[in-house]
Short mmCIF file of the C-alpha atoms (twelve columns), coordinates in Angstrom:
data_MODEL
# 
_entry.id   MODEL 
# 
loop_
_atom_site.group_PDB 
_atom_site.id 
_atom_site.type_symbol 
_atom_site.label_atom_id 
_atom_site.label_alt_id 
_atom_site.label_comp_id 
_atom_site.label_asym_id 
_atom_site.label_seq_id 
_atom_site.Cartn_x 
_atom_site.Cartn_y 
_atom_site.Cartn_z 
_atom_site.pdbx_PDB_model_num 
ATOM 1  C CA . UNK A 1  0.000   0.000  0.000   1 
ATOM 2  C CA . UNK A 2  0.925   3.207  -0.904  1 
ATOM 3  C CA . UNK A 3  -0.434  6.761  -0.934  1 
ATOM 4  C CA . UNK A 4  -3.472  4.678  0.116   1 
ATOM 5  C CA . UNK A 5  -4.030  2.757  -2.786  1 
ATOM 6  C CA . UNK A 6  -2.498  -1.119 -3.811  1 
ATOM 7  C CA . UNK A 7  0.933   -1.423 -5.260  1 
ATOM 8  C CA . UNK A 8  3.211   -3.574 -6.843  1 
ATOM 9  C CA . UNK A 9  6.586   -3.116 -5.407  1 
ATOM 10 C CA . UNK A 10 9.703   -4.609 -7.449  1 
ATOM 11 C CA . UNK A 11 13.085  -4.796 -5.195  1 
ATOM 12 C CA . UNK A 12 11.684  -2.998 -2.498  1 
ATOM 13 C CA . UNK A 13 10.715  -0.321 -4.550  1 
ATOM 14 C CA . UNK A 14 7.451   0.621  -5.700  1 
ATOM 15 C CA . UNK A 15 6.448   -0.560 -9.754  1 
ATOM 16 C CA . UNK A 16 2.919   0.671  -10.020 1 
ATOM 17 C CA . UNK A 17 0.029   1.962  -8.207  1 
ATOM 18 C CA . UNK A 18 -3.558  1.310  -9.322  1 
ATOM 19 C CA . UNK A 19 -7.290  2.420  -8.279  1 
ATOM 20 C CA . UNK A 20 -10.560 1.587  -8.601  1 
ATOM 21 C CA . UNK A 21 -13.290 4.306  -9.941  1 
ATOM 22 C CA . UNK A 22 -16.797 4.303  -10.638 1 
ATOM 23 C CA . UNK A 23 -15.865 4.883  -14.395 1 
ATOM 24 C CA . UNK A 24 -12.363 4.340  -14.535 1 
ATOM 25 C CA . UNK A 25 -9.498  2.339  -13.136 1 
ATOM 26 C CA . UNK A 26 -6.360  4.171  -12.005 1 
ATOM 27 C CA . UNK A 27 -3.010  3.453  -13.267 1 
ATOM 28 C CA . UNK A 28 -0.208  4.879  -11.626 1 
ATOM 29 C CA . UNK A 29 3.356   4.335  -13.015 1 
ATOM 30 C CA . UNK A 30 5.244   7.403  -11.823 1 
ATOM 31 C CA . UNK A 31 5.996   10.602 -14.205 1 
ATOM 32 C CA . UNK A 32 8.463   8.855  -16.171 1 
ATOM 33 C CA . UNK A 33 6.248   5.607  -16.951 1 
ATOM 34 C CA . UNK A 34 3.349   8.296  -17.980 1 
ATOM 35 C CA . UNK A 35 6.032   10.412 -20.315 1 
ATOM 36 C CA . UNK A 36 7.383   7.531  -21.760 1 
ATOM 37 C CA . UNK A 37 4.162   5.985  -22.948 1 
ATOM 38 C CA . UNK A 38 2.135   9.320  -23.333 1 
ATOM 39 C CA . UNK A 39 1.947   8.935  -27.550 1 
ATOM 40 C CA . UNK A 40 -0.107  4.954  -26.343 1 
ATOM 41 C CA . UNK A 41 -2.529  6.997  -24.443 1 
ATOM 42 C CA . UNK A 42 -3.191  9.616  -27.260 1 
ATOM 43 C CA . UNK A 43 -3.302  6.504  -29.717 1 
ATOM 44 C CA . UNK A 44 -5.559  4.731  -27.507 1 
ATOM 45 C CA . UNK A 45 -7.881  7.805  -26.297 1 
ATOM 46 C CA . UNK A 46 -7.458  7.456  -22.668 1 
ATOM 47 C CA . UNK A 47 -6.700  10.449 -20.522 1 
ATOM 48 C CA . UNK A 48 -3.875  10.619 -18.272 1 
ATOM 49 C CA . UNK A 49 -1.818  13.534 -16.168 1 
ATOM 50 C CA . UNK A 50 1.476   13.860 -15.301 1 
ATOM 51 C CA . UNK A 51 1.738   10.437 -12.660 1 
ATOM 52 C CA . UNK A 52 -1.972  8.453  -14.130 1 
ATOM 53 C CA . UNK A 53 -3.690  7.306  -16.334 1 
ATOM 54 C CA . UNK A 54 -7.413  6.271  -16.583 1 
ATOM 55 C CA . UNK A 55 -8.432  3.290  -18.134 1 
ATOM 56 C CA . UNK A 56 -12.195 3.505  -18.971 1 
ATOM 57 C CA . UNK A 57 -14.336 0.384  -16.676 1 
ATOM 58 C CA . UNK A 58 -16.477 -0.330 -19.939 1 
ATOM 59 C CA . UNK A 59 -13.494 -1.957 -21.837 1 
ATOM 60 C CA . UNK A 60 -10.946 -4.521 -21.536 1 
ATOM 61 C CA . UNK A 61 -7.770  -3.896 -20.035 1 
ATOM 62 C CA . UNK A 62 -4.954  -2.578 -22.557 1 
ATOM 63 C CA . UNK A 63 -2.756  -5.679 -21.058 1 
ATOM 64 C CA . UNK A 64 -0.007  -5.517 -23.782 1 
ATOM 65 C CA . UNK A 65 -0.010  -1.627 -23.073 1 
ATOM 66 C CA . UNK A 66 0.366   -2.657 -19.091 1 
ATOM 67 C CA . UNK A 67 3.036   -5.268 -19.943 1 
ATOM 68 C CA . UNK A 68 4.788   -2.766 -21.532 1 
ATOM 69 C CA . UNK A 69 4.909   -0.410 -18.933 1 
ATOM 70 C CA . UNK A 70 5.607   -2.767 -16.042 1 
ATOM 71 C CA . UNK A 71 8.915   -3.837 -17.676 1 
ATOM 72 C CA . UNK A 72 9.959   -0.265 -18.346 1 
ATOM 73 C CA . UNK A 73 9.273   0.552  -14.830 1 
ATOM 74 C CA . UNK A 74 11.481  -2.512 -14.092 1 
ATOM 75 C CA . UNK A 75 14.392  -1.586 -15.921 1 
ATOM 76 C CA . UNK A 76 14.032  1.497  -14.488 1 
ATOM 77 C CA . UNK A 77 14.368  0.305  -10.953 1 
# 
């Protein structure tokens, strides 16, 4: 737990952060993990700030797009 929310913590550090909305799930991978992968959300129409993004609760989860970011985060730790 962290910042009140679940997280995924990779060598003692954490990886992500994610919340549950009414209409959205939270997806927190740090500013870095959001910069890096900011042109996927544009592609992909989801909205995101400078530490989240939203993914909408209606649809699937973008799992190669959250694959993708976990092992950035990784080799970022």
């Amino acid at each position: 737990m962290g910042y009140q929310m679940p997280a995924f913590r990779y060598r003692g550090k954490p990886l992500v952060y994610f919340a549950g909305y009414k209409k959205h799930i939270g997806f927190y991978p740090g500013a870095e993990g959001i910069r890096t992968f900011e042109t996927d959300f544009k592609e992909r129409k989801y909205k995101f700030s400078k530490g989240a993004v939203q993914f909408p609760i209606h649809e699937n989860l973008p799992l190669d797009l959250i694959i993708k970011i976990i092992l950035f985060r990784a080799q970022e730790i």
